[in-house]
C-alpha positions in Angstrom: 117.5 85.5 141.8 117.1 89.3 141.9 117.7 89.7 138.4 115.1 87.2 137.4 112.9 89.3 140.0 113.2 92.2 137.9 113.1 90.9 134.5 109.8 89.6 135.1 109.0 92.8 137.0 110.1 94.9 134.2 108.2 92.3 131.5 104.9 92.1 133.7 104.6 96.2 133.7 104.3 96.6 129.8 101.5 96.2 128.2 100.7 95.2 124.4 98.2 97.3 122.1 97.3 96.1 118.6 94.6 97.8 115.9 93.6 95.9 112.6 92.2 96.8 109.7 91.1 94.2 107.4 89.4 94.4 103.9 87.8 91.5 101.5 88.0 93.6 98.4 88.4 97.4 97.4 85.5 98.5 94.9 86.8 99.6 91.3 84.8 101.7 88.9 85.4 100.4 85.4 85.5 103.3 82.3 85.6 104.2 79.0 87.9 106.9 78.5 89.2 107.7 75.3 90.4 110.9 74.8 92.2 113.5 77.3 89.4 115.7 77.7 87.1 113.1 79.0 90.5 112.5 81.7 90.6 115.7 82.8 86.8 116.5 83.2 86.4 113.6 85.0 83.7 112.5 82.6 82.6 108.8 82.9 81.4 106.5 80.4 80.7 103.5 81.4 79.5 100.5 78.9 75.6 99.5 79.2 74.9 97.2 82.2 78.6 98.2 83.9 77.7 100.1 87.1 79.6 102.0 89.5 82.4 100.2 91.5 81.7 96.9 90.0 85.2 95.4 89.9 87.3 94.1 92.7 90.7 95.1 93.7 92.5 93.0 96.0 92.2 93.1 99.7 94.0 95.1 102.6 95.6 93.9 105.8 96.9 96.2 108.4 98.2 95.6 111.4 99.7 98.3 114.1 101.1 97.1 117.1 102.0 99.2 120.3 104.4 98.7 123.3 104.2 100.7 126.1 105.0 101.4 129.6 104.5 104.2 132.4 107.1 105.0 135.3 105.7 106.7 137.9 108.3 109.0 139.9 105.7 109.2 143.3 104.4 105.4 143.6 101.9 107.3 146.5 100.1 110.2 144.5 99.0 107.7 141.5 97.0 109.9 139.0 98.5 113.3 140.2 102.3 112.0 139.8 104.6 112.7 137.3 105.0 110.1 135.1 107.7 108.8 132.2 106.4 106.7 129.3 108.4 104.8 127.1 106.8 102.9 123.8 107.9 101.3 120.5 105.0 101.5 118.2 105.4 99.1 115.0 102.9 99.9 111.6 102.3 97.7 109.1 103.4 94.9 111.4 102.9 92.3 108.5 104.6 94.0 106.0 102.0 93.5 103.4 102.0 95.5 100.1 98.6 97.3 100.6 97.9 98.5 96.9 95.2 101.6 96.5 94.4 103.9 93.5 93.8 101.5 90.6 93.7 102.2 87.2 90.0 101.7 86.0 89.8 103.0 82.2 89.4 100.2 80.1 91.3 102.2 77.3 94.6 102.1 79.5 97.3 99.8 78.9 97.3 100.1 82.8 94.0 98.9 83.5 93.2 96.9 86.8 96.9 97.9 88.1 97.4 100.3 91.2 98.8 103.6 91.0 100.4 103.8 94.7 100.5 101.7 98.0 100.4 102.5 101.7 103.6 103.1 103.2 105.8 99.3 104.4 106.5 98.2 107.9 107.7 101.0 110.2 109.0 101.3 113.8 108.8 104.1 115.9 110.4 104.8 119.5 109.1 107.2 121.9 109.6 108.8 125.4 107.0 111.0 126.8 107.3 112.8 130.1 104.2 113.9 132.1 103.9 116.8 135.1 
């Protein structure tokens, strides 16, 4: 009966964070390139009636996720008390491939394809100590 005491003592202390970030579409800005020069100066031609950000990439989901909890060494002095925090902080929860950076020259055998993508799932621990 004691240990069951403390398990739940030890769950109900922690608490549960989460942030989300969630996106429909990303914007892409649809060009005619067709020689170096016009890559490297940035220059954009875009055909008549084509206007800035007009195609769609496809959509982002993040999802972070935090566990945390404080020990307090002086249950009496609250606030002023030196403390102990222990967390494991999850990013990317889902998994998802979140693509960014596409490819928006029209000349480009890589047209409408991304360049890079955020990082994949990661966990973190941490311990923090307070006085």
């Amino acid at each position: 009966e004691r240990e069951l005491k403390g398990l739940v003592l030890f769950v109900t202390h922690w608490v549960l964070s989460s942030a989300g970030v969630f996106a429909a579409f990303k914007p892409l800005s649809i060009l005619m390139r067709t020689s170096i020069q016009e890559i490297r100066t940035r220059d954009s031609k875009r055909k008549c009636g084509v206007t800035r950000n007009t195609g769609l990439g496809p959509g982002a989901a993040i999802v972070d996720l935090r566990w945390y909890r404080d020990f307090r060494f002086q249950q009496t002095k609250k606030d002023k008390s030196p403390s102990l925090t222990i967390a494991v902080d999850a990013f990317n929860l889902l998994n998802r491939v979140n693509y960014q950076n596409f490819i928006g020259s029209l000349t480009s055998p890589f047209f409408g394809h991304a360049v890079s993508a955020l990082p994949p799932r990661r966990l973190q621990l941490g311990v923090r100590f307070q006085f």
